[in-house]
C-alpha positions as CSV (number, residue, x, y, z in Angstrom):
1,X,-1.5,-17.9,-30.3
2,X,-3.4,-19.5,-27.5
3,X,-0.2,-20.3,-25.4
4,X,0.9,-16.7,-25.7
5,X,-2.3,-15.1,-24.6
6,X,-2.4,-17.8,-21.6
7,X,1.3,-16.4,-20.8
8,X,0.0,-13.2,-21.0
9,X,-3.2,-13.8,-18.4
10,X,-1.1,-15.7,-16.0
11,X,1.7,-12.4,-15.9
12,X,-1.7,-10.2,-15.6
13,X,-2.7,-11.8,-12.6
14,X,0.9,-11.9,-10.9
15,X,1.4,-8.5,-11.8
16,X,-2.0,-6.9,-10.5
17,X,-1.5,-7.6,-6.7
18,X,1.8,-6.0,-7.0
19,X,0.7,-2.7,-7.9
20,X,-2.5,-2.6,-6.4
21,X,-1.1,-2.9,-3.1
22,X,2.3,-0.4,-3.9
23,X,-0.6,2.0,-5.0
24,X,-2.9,1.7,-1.9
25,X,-0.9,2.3,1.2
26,X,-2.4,1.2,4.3
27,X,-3.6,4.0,6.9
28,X,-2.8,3.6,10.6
29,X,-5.4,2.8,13.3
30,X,-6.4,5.8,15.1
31,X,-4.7,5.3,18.5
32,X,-7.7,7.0,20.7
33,X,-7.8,7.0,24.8
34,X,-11.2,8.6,26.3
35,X,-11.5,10.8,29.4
36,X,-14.8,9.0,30.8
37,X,-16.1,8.0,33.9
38,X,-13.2,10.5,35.4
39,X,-11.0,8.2,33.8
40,X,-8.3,7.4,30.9
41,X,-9.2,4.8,28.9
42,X,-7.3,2.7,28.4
43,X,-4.9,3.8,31.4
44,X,-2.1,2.0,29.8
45,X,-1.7,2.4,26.2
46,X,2.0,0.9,24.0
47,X,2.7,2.7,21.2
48,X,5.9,2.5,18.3
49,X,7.9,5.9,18.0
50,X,6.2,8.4,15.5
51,X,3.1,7.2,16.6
52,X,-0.1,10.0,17.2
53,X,-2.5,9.3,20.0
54,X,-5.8,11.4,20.2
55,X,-7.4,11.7,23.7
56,X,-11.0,12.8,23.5
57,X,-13.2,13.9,26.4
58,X,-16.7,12.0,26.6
59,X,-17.6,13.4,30.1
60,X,-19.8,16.4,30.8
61,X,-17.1,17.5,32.7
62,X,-14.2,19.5,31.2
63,X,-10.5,17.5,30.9
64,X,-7.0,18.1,30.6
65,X,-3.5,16.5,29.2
66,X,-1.4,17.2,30.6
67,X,2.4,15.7,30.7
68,X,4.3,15.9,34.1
69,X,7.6,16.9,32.7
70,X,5.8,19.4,30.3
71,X,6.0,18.0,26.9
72,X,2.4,18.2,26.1
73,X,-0.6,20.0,27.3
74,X,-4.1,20.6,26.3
75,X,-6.1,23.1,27.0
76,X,-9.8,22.3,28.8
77,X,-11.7,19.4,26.3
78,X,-15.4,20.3,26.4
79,X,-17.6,17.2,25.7
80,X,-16.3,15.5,22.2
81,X,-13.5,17.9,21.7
82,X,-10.0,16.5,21.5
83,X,-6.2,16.7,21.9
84,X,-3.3,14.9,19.8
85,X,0.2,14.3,20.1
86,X,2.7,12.7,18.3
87,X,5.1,10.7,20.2
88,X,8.5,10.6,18.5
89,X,10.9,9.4,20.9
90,X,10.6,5.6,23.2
91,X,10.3,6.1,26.3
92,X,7.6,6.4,28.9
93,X,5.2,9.3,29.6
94,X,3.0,10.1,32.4
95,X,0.1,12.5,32.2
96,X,-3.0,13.4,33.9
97,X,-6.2,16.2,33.5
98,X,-4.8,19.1,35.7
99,X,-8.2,19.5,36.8
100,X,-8.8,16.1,37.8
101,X,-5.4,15.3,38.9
102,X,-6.8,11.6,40.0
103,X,-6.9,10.6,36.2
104,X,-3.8,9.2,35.6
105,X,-2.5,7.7,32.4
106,X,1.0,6.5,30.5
107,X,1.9,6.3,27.2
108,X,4.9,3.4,26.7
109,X,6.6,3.8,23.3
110,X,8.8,1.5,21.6
């Protein structure tokens, strides 16, 4: 009696990681660059394919965007708004705030 309910604690405790990590899947970083300073931040940023980065303005100033071929653009950011895309495909992408067009940044995905 006592060996079977040791064999049944030692298959408890192998068996209760297993599902408490399949039940619990993990949630991705955020992947955030700021618009601060006149600047992206970071100006530099590697990413994998499917990947969403969120840019988000912390100036007082208003900030754009804005991809040079045209794949994504934001409208004006106020102060703490923000502007996501997802990034399916590797490559790399340039972009820059349309209004600032000295803020430069590029997104490498893998």
């Amino acid at each position: 009696m006592i060996r079977a309910l040791l064999m049944a604690v030692n298959l408890a405790t192998m068996v209760t990681p297993l599902c408490a990590t399949a039940a619990s899947p993990q949630a991705a970083e955020p992947i955030k660059i700021s618009a601060h300073n006149f600047m992206f931040a970071p100006a530099t940023l590697t990413v994998s394919a499917g990947a969403t980065v969120t840019w988000m303005n912390l100036d007082e100033e208003p900030h754009t965007v804005t991809s040079d071929v045209g794949l994504f653009r934001s409208g004006a950011l106020d102060t703490n708004e923000s502007f996501s895309f997802k990034f399916e495909k590797r490559g790399t992408y340039h972009y820059t705030c349309s209004i600032h067009p000295r803020m430069v940044g590029t997104i490498l995905v893998q």
